[in-house]
C-alpha positions in Angstrom: 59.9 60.9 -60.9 56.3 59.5 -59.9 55.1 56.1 -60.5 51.7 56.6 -62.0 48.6 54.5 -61.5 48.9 52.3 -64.3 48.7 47.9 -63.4 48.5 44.8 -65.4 44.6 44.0 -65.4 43.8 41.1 -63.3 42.1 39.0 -65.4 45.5 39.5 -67.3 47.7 38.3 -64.0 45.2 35.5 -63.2 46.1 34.3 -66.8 49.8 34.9 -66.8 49.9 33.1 -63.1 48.2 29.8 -64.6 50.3 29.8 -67.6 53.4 29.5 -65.2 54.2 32.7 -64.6 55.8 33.2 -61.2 54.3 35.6 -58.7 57.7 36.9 -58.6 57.7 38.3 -61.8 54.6 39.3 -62.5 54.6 41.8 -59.3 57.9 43.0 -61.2 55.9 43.9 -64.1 53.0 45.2 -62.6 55.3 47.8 -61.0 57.1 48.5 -64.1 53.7 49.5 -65.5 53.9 52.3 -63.1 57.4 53.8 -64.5 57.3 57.1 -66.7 57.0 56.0 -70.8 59.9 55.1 -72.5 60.6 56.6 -75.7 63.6 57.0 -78.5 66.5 54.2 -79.2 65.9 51.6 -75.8 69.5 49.0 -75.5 67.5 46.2 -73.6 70.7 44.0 -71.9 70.3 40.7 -71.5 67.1 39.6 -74.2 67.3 38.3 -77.6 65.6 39.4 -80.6 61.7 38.1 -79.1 61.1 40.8 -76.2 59.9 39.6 -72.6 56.3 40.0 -71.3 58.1 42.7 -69.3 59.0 44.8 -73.1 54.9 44.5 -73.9 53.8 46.5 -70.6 56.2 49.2 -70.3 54.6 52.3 -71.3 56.1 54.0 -73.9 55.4 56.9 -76.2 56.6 58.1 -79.3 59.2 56.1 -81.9 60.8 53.2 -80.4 64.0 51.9 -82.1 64.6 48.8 -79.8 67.9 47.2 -79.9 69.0 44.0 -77.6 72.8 42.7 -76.3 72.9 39.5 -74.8 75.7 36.7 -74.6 74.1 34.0 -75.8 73.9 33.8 -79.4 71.3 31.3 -79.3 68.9 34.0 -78.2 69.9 35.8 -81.7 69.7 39.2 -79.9 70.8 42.9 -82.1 74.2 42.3 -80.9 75.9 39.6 -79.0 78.1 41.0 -76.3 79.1 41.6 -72.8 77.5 44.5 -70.7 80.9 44.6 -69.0 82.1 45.8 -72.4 79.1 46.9 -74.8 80.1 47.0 -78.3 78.3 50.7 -78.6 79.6 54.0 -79.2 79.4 56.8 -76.5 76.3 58.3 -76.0 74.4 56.0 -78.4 71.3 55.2 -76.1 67.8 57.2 -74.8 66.9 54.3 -72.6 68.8 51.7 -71.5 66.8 48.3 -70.2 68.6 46.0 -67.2 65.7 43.7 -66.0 66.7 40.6 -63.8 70.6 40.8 -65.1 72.6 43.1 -63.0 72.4 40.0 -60.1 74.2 37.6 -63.1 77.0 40.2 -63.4 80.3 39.3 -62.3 81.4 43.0 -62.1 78.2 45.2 -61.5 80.5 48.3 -60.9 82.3 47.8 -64.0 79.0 46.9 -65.7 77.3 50.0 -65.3 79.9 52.8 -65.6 79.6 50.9 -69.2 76.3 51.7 -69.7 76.9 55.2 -68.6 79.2 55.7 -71.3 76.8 54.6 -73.9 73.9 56.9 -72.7 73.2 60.0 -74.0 73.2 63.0 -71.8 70.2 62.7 -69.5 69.9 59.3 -70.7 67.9 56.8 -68.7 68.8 53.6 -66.9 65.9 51.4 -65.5 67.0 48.3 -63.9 65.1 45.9 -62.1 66.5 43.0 -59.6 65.2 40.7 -57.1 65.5 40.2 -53.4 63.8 37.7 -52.3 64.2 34.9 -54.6 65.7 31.6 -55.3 68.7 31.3 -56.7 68.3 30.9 -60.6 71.0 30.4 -62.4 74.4 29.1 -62.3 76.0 32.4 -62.2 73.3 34.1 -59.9 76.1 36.0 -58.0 74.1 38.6 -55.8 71.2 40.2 -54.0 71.2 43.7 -54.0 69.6 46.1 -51.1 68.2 49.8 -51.1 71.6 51.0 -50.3 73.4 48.8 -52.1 72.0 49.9 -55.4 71.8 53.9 -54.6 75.8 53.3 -54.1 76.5 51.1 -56.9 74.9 53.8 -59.5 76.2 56.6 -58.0 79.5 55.4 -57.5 78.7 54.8 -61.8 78.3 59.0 -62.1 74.3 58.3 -62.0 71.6 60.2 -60.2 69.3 58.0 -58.5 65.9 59.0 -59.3 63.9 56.3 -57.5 64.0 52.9 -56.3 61.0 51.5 -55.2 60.2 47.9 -53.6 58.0 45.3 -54.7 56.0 42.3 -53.2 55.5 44.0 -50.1 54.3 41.3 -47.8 55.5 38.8 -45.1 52.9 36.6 -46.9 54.6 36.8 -50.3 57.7 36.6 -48.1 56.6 33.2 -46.9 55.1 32.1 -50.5 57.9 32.6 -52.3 60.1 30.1 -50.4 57.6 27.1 -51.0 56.6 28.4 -54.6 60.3 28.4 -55.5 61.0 24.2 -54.1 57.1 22.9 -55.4 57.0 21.4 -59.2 54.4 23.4 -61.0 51.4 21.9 -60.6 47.8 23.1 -61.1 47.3 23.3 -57.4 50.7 25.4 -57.2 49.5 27.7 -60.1 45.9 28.4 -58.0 47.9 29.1 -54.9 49.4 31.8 -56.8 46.1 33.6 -58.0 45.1 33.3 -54.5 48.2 34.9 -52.8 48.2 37.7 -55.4 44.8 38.4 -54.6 45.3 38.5 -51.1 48.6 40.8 -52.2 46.3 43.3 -53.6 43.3 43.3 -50.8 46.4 44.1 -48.4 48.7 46.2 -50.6 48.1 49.8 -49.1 49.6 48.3 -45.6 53.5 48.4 -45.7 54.6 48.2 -41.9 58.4 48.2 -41.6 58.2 44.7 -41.0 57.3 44.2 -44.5 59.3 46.8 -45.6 62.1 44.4 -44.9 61.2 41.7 -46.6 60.8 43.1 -50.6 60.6 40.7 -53.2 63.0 43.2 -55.5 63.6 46.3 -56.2 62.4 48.5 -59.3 65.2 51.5 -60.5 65.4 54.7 -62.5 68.3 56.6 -62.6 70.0 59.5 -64.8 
């Protein structure tokens, strides 16, 4: 399954970055721009009813039924639940959504033999979790490697299609340490826009150093 050559437009990333956007996530989105479109009845896990700025640059084709689970009901999400447990029949879902929740997930295992059962044959799963990162939450239990994800899913009865690295860079590396202690202040947002654009002038070198030292990982898997 190829990544095509699709990007958030850099005027676009300049903006999100000084509206306090992390680089973090917007070199997330940026590869999730790349992934194949998405298409029929998409469970997003972990969003309420108002999608991310993630949900408005997948690509996507066709008729989209959108439906979200998430624990807190404050979010107001489709359905309040538990992806340990997901209150949805077998087979119910095309496209199923895990972006920045399978490292808040007590049981990951558990967790996604779940979302097996509600996919529909040849459904997809596309998750996306971070590397290197600050701890974010009070139940931010785990970092997950290459390895570590390829045998989590196919110890799940999944078929790992891809799983590609993001924030390749011992610059970002370095940034995102001091990014993640600094209060966000103007200065902090500029140094941002500058590291992503040095990001992109150096993007097409990926020594093994660097390799290393992802700032997360995007997947797709069957």
């Amino acid at each position: 399954m190829a990544m095509s050559n699709r990007s958030v437009p850099y005027h676009l990333a300049v903006s999100y970055l000084m509206h306090g956007m992390t680089l973090h996530r917007l070199l997330e989105i940026r590869e999730l721009t790349k992934i194949d479109p998405i298409t029929g009845l998409v469970v997003e896990i972990g969003e309420g009813v108002k999608p991310g700025p993630d949900w408005v640059h997948l690509p996507k084709n066709g008729r989209l039924v959108r439906y979200s689970i998430d624990l807190n009901a404050r979010r107001q999400p489709s359905v309040v639940g538990d992806v340990t447990a997901l209150p949805l029949k077998n087979s119910f879902a095309d496209v199923v959504l895990m972006l920045n929740v399978l490292e808040h997930v007590r049981a990951p295992q558990q967790a996604l033999c779940e979302v097996r059962r509600c996919l529909k044959p040849n459904g997809r799963l596309i998750i996306s979790v971070p590397f290197l990162y600050r701890i974010h939450d009070t139940v931010d239990y785990f970092r997950y490697t290459n390895e570590g994800l390829r045998m989590l899913l196919r110890d799940a009865g999944f078929a790992v299609c891809q799983i590609v690295p993001y924030g390749l860079s011992r610059l970002l590396a370095a940034f995102s340490i001091g990014d993640s202690i600094l209060r966000p202040t103007f200065v902090r947002r500029m140094l941002r826009v500058a590291a992503y654009s040095f990001y992109l002038l150096t993007a097409r070198r990926n020594p093994r150093s660097e390799v290393l030292l992802p700032m997360g990982y995007i997947v797709q898997a069957h």
